[in-house]
N, C-alpha and C positions, 0 to 999 in steps of 0.2 A: 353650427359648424360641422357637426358628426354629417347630418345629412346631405350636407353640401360639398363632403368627401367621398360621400359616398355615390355625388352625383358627377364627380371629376372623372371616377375608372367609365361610371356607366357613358360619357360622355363620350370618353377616350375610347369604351369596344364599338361603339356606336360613330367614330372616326369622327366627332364635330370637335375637330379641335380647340375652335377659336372661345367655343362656350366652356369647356374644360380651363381654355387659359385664363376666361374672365372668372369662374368662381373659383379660380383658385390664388387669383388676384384678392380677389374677395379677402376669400382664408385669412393668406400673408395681413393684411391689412388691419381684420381681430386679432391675428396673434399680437399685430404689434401693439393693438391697443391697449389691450390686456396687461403684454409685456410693461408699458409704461404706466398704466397702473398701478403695477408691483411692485415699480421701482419706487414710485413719488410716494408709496404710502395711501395716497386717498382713491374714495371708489370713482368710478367711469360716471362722467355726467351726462345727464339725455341727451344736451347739447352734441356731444362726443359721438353718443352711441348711435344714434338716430340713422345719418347719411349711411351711415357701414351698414345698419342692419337693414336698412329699408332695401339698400341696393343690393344686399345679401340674398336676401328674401324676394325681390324682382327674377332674381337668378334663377331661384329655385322653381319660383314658377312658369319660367321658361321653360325649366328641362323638362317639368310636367306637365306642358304644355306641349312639349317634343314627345309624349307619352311614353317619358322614364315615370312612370306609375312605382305604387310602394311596391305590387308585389315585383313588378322586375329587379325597383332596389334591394329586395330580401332575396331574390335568387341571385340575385349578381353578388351581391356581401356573401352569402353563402360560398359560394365556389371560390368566391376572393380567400376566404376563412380557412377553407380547407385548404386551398393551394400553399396558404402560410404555414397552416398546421402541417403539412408536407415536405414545408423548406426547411420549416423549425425542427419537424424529426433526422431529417439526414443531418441536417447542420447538427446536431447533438449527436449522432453516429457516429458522425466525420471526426468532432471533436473527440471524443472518446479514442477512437482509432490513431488518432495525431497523439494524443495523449498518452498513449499505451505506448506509442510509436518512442515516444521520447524518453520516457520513464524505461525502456528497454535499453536506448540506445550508451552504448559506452560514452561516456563525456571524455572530452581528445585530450583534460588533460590528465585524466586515471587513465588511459591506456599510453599518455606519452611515461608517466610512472610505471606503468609495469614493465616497458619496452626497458626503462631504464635500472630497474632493482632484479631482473632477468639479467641484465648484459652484466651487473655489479657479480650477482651470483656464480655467473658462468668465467668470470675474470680467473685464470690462472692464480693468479697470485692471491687471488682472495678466496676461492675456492676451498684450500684443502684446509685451512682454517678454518674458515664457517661449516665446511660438513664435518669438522673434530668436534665445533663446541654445537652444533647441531645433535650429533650421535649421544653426545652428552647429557642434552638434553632429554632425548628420547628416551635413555636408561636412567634418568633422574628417580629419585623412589620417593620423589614428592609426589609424583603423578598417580602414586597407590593410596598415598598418607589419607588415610578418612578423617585424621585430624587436623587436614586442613578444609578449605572451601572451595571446592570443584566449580566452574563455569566453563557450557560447552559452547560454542557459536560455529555455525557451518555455513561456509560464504565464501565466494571467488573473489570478490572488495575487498582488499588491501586497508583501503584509507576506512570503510565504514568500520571493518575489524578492530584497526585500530583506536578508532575511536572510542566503540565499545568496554575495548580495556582500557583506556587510556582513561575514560569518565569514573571508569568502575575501581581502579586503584588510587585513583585522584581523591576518592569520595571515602577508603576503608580504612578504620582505625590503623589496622593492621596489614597492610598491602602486602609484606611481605608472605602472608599467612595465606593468599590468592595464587590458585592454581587455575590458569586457561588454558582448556580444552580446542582448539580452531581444526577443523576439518575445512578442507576445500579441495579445489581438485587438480589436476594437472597441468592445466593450463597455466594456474596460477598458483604453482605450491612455489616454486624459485623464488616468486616473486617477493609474498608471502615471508618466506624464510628469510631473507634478507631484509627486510624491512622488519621484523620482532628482533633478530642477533642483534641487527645497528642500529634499535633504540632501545631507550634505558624506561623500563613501565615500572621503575620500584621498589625490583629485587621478586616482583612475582613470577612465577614461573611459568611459561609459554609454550606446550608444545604443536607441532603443528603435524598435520597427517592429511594425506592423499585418499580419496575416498576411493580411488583404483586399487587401496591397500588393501578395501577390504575384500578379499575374494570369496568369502563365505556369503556375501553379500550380491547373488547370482539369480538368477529368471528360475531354477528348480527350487530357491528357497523363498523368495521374495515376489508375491505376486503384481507388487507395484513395478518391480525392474522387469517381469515377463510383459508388463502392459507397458512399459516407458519406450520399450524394445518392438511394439507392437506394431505394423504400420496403417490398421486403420485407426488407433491413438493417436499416430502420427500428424495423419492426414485432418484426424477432428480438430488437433490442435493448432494447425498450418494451413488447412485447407482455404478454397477458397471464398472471400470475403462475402461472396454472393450467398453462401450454403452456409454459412456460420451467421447464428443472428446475435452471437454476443460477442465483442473483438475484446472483450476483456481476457476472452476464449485463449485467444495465441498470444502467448507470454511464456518463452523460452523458458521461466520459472518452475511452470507446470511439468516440464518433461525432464528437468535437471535432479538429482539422485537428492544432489545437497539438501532440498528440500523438502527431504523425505525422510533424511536422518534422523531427525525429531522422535521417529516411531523406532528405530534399533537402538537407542540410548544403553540402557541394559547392557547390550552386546558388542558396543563399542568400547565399552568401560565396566567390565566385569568383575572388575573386583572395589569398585566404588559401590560405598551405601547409600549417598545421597547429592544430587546436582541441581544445578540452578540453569537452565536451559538461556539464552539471547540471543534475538535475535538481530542480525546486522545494522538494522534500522533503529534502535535505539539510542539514547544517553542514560547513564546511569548518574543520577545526580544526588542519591544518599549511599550511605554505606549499606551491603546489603547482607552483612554475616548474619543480623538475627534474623534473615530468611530460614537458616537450617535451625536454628532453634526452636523454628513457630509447629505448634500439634497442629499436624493435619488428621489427627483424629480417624488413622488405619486406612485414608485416603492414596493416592499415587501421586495425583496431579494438586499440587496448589495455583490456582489461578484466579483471576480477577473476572471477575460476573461484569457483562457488555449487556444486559437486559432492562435497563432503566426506559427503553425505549422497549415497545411490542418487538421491533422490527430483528431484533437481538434475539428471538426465541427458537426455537427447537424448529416449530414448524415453517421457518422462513430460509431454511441451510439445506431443507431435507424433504423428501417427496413421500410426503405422507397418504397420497393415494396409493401406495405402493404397501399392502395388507403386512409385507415383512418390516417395514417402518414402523405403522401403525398399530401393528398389535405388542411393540416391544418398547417405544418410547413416549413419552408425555410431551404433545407439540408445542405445551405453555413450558416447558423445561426451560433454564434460564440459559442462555449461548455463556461462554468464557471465552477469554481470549490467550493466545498466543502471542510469544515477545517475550514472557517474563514470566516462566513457570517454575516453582520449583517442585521437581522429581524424589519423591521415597523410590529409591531404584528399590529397595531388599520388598515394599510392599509391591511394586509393578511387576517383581519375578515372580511372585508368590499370586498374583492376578492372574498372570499369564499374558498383561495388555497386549504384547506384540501378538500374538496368536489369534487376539480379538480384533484386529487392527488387519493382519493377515483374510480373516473370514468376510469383514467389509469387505475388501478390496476382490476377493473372490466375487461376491454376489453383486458388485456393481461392475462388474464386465461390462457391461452393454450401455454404462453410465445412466441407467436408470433412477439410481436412488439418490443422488448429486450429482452435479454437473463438474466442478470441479474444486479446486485446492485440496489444504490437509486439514481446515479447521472442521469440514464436517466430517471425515473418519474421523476426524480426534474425540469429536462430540457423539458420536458414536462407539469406538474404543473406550473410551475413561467415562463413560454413564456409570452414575452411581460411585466413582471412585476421584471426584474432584471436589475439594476442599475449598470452599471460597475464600480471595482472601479481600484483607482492606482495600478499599478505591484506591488510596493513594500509593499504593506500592507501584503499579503500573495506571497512566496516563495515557488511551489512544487519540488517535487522527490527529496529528500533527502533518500528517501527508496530503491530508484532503480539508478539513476544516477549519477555517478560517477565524473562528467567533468562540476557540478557547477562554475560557475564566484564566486570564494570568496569573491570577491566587490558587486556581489548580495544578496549574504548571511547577508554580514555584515553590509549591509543597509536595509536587508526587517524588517516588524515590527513584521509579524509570519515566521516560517520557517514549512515546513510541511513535513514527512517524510512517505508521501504517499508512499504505496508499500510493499513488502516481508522484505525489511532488515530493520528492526525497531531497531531505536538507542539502546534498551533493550538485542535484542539477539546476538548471538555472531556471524550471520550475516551481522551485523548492520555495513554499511560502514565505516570505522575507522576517514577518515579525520573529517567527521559529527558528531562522538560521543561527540567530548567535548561541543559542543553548547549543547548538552541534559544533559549531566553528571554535567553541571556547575551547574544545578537547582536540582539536587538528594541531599537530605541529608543523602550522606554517612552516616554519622557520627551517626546515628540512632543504637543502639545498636542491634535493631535485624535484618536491612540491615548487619551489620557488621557479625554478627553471621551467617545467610543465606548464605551469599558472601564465606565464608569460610566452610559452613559446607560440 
């Protein structure tokens, strides 16, 4: 049958079409036999097989008798092969691009919510009240207390934020004892602020800030905001799809501040000793205070080791033909992941990390030593100062893989949903949704409204 498919295209370049229709009459004919074969249970009897294959075989020797010889069969398969092998790359481009495409795009009904917790904020009447217990907030002296439990998150997402806290106070002996940190930006700080005032997370405390707040935070001090500001960064990150060979490339992620916060922790929160970093994408499904309790052993960074696999290592993030790589890091080094770190701020001050983190971001100008995100300065910033922790504190790919141990899920204490399909869109892997959806408050009048409109 392979050869007799293979004799249908040589058929078809060779325009006979009437011999193309008969062997591929053929075909149709063993597949059915087969088919019913499989169905009855019992094998194919000679009786059966005989007529099909004889006249199968008549066929074939027609064509090679029309001198579709082997080797033209192997050159004609060949170019058939690659022209698939050709379809099947762009088609996997494509998808990647549509992928990115979606995973980017606002879902209509978190922007019909923002439209709508914007218009609450800016209400006369509700206004000067929410910016009283607003300002209240902001001079709250929990926000200093080291003896409570610091969590920062920096995110324009509304609903992922909430979430966030919403699993993580669900899940703490002590909730009230939780203090969150939320930066975002101005597009979405109103938003933001009226949506934490008019819900109730516990009694924990919630402040929220504007990353336009921080003005020390400028292109003479920070060389990632001179490069973010930059316009051939720009153009690498946007340019056009012909001259970019990776579309994972342009992802408004990359050139957003938000995302870069991670690395000024320290100097966002200067007078904290110690925080637990999350990011937007997770659920927190244990309580997570004896995080500040665990010895990171004179470490910075506590995190979870992603190296179970090779592909998780040093030399797969980092361009180690590059003699300044290579003569300063180990490429079998084990990768960590971000989502779920907790920070010794008093040992990051006393490193100097951000100044290390500062000198990357100098010497890959030209993007030489990575291509892109923050996991490879980070794994080059916090070398030698990351503290491994247990697997099950943090759980990734819940974004991209499909084939979780559900016994892993429902023992980790974060789950993270690293990747394109975020529990929000309607990409969002189905089996993983209810762990996210369990901590949404549907029941929000203007979720309800949004979801339907």
């Amino acid at each position: 049958m392979t050869l007799a498919k293979a004799y249908v295209f040589i058929a078809k370049e060779h325009n006979n079409l009437h011999l193309a229709w008969e062997l591929s009459s053929k075909i149709r004919s063993c597949q059915l036999l087969l088919s019913k074969a499989a169905m009855r249970g019992r094998p194919i009897s000679l009786e059966e097989a005989k007529p099909i294959v004889t006249g199968l075989s008549a066929l074939i020797y027609k064509a090679q008798d029309a001198h579709y010889d082997i080797a033209t069969s192997m050159m004609t398969m060949k170019s058939h092969i690659q022209a698939l092998e050709e379809r099947a790359n762009a088609a996997t481009v494509q998808t990647t691009v549509f992928g990115q495409s979606v995973a980017e795009a606002v879902p209509k009904s978190l922007h019909c919510l923002m439209i709508k917790l914007t218009s609450e904020w800016l209400t006369e009447q509700m206004s000067s009240s929410r910016r009283e217990v607003a300002d209240e907030n902001r001079n709250s002296p929990r926000l200093v207390d080291n003896n409570l439990y610091h969590f920062c998150i920096f995110t324009d997402n509304v609903i992922a934020a909430s979430v966030v806290v919403n699993s993580t106070v669900s899940n703490a002996d002590h909730p009230k004892q939780l203090v969150f940190h939320v930066v975002t930006n101005k597009v979405s700080y109103k938003a933001m602020q009226a949506w934490f005032l008019g819900n109730d997370f516990k009694g924990s405390a919630v402040e929220i800030q504007s990353v336009e707040e921080f003005s020390w935070l400028n292109a003479s001090y920070s060389p990632v905001v001179k490069q973010l500001m930059d316009t051939d960064s720009r153009a690498y990150y946007f340019g056009d799809q012909e001259t970019n060979s990776e579309p994972k490339v342009r992802n408004p992620k990359y050139l957003s501040l938000l995302n870069h916060l991670r690395f000024y922790i320290p100097e966002i929160y200067p007078q904290l000793e110690k925080i637990v970093f999350l990011d937007d994408d997770v659920v927190v499904q244990k309580d997570l205070t004896p995080l500040f309790s665990l010895d990171l052993h004179g470490n910075v960074n506590g995190a979870v080791e992603t190296c179970l696999e090779a592909f998780h290592r040093y030399y797969k993030y980092l361009n180690f033909s590059d003699p300044l790589i290579s003569s300063k890091f180990d490429p079998q080094a084990c990768g960590w992941a971000f989502g779920m770190n907790v920070f010794d701020l008093i040992a990051w001050r006393k490193a100097n990390v951000t100044a290390r983190y500062h000198y990357w971001q100098e010497k890959n100008r030209e993007r030489t030593l990575w291509k892109l995100g923050t996991l490879p300065p980070g794994l080059l910033a916090f070398y030698g100062l990351t503290e491994p922790l247990d697997r099950r504190w943090h759980v990734l790919g819940l974004g991209y893989d499909v084939n979780i141990d559900n016994r892993l899920i429902e023992t980790a204490a974060v789950i993270h949903y690293n990747g394109n399909m975020k529990p929000w869109l309607k990409i969002g892997i189905g089996r993983y949704k209810p762990f996210w959806l369990k901590f949404l408050n549907s029941s929000h009048p203007y979720l309800q409204d949004c979801v339907t409109a």
